[in-house]
C-alpha positions in Angstrom: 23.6 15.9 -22.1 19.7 15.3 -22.0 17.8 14.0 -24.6 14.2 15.9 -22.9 12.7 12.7 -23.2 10.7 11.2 -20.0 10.1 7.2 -19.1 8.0 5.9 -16.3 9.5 2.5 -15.1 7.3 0.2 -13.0 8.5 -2.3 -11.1 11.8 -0.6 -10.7 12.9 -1.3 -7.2 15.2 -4.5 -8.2 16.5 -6.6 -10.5 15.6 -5.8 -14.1 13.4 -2.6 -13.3 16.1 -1.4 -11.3 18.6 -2.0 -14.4 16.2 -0.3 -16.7 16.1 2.9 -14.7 19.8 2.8 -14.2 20.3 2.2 -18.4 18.3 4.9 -19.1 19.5 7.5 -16.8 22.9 6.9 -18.2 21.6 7.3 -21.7 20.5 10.8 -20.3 16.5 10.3 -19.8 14.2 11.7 -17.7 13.1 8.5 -15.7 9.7 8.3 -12.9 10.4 4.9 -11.3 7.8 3.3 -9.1 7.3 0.2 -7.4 6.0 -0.4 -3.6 9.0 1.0 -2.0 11.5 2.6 -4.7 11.7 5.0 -2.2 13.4 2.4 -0.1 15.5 0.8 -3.5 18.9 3.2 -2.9 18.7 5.0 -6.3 21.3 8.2 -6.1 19.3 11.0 -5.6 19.4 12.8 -9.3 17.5 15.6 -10.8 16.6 13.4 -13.4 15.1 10.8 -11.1 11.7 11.0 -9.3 10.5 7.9 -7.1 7.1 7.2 -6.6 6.3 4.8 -3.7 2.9 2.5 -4.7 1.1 -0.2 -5.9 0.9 0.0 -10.0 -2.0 -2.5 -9.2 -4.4 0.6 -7.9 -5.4 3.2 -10.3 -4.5 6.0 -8.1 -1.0 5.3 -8.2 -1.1 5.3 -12.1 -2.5 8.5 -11.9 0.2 9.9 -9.4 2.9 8.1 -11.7 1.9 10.2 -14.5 0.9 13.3 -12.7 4.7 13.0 -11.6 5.9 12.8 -14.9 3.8 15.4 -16.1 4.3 18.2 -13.4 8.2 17.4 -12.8 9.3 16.6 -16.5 6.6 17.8 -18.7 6.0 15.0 -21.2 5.9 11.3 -21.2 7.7 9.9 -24.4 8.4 6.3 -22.7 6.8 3.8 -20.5 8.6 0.3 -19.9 5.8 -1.7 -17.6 8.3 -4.3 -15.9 6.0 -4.0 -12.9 5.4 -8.4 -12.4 4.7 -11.5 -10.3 5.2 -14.9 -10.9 4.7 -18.3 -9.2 5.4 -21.5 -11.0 3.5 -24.8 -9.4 1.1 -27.5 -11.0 -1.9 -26.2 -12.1 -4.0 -27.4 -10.2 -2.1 -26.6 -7.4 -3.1 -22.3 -7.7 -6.0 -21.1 -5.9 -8.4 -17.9 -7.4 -6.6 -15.8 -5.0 -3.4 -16.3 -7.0 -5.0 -16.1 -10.3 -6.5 -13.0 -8.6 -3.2 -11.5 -7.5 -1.2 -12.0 -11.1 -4.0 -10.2 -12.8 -4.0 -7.0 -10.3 -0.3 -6.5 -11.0 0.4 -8.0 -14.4 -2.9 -7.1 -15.8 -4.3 -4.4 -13.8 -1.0 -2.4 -13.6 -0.4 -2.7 -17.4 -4.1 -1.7 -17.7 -3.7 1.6 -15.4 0.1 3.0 -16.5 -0.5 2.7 -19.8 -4.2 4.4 -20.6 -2.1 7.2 -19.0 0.6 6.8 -20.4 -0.9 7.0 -24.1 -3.9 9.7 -23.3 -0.6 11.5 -22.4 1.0 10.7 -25.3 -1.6 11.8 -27.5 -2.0 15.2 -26.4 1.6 15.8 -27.0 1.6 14.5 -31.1 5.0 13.2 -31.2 4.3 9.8 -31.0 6.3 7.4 -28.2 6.7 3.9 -26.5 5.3 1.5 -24.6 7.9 -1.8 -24.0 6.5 -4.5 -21.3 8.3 -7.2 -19.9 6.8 -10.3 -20.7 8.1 -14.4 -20.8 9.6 -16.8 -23.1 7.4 -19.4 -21.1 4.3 -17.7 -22.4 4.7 -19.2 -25.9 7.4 -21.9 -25.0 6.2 -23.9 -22.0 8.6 -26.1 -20.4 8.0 -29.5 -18.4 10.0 -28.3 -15.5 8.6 -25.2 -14.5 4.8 -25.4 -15.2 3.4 -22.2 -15.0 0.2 -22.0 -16.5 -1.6 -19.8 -14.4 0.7 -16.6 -14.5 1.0 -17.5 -18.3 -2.0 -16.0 -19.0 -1.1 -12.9 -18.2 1.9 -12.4 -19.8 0.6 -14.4 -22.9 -2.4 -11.6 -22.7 0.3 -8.8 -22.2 2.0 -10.2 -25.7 -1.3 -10.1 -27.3 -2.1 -6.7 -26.6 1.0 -5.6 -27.4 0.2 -6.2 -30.9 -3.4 -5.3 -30.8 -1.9 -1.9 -29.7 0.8 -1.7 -31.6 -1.9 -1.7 -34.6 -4.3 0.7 -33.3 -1.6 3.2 -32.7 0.5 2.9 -35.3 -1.0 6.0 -37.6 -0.4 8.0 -34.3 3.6 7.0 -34.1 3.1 5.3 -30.6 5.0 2.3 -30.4 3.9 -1.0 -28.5 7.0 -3.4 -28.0 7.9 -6.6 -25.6 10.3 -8.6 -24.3 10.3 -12.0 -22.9 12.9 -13.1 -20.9 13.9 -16.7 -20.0 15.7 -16.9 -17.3 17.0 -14.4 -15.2 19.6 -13.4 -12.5 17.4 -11.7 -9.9 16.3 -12.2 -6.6 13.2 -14.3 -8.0 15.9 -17.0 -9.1 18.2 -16.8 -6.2 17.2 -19.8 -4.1 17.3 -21.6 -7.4 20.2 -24.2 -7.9 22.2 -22.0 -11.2 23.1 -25.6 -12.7 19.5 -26.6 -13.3 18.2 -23.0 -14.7 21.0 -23.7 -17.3 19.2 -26.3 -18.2 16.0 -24.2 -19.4 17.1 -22.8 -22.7 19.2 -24.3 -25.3 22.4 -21.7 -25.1 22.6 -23.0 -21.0 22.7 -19.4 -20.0 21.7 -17.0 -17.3 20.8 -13.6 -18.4 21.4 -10.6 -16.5 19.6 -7.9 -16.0 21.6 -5.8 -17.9 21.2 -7.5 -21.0 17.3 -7.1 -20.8 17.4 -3.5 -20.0 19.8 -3.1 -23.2 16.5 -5.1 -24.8 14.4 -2.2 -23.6 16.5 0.5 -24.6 16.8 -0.3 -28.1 12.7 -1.1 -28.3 12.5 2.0 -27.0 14.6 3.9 -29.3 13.9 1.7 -32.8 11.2 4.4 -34.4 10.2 1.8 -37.1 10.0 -1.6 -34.5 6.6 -2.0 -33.2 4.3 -4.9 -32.5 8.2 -6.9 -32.0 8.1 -9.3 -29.1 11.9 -9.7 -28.5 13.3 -13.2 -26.7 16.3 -12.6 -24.1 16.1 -16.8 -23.8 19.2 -18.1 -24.9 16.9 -19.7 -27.7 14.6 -21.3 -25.2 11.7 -19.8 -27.7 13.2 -21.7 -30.9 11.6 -25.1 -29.3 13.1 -28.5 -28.2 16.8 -29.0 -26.8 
């Protein structure tokens, strides 16, 4: 049966964008995936589903990601920005260029989706959510995998998570995150699985299922807001 409600997913051609979609469309949403080429990703066609092929880096395709929403579905109630790159070597190994390309997509695209997403959000009155995937390694660095560069974007993305969460609180529009450790997608797959157990306390491997489950229940929790959730196997809690 669907629940009427609409999410935009960004990033949502692979790995835990594509579980997101997948999660929700089960739970009966309305879901607007985009990413380069979801066209390309082999989603089952569903009259629930509409694909928007772009880069969540350019305004335009913000705009054409909510105008999709909008025209096909009538309302956006949820926007999970998953949309995300990520390149871990010493700092001063990255260039401007790279500093450069993680803010288009990390900062950019958040920037873009969600002014849409919340102008849209307000003209409707019932409130909604915003859930964006950031990093345990944003607030947990770890010797092995210096990443300091791309970390200040997702530590920015946790920050204005609650900076949001605060201003738009009196208007019932929810701004959650979660950080993942490490996680079984195609960024990890040339990594040896023995040493990413070593990176969090539990020696686990999350999948992308168990994030997406993360974003679900952000997105449904009507009193959670300003919440940045670890999926880390405890890598957050500090030393191991």
């Amino acid at each position: 049966m669907a629940n009427e409600k609409t999410v935009i997913v960004t990033g949502a051609s692979q790995g835990i964008g594509a579980a997101v979609v997948k999660e929700f469309l089960n739970r009966g949403y309305n879901v607007v995936a985009t990413s380069r080429s979801v066209s390309k990703a082999g989603f089952t066609p569903s009259p629930n589903l509409a694909l928007v092929d772009g880069d969540i880096g350019q305004a335009s395709t913000a705009e054409q990601v909510a105008q999709t929403a909008i025209s096909k579905f009538d309302s956006i109630d949820h926007l999970v920005n998953n949309a995300g790159i990520y390149a871990a070597k010493p700092f001063t190994d990255y260039t401007i260029d790279d500093f450069r390309s993680f803010v288009a997509t990390n900062l950019e695209g958040f920037i873009f989706i969600t002014q849409q997403a919340v102008k849209q959000m307000l003209s409707q009155g019932s409130g909604g959510s915003v859930t964006t995937i950031t990093a345990a390694l944003a607030d947990n660095p770890i010797a092995g995998a210096p990443s300091s560069i791309p970390m200040i974007t997702k530590g920015g993305l946790n920050a204005i998570t609650i900076s949001l969460a605060n201003e738009y609180a009196k208007d019932r529009i929810r701004f959650n995150a979660v950080a993942p450790g490490i996680v079984d997608t195609p960024m990890h797959e040339k990594n040896p699985k023995d040493f990413l157990k070593t990176l969090n306390p539990m020696g686990t491997i999350s999948d992308s299922k168990e994030i997406a489950d993360a974003v679900v229940y952000l997105a449904e929790a009507r009193n959670v807001t300003g919440e940045v959730l670890h999926v880390d196997g405890g890598a957050h809690v500090g030393r191991w």
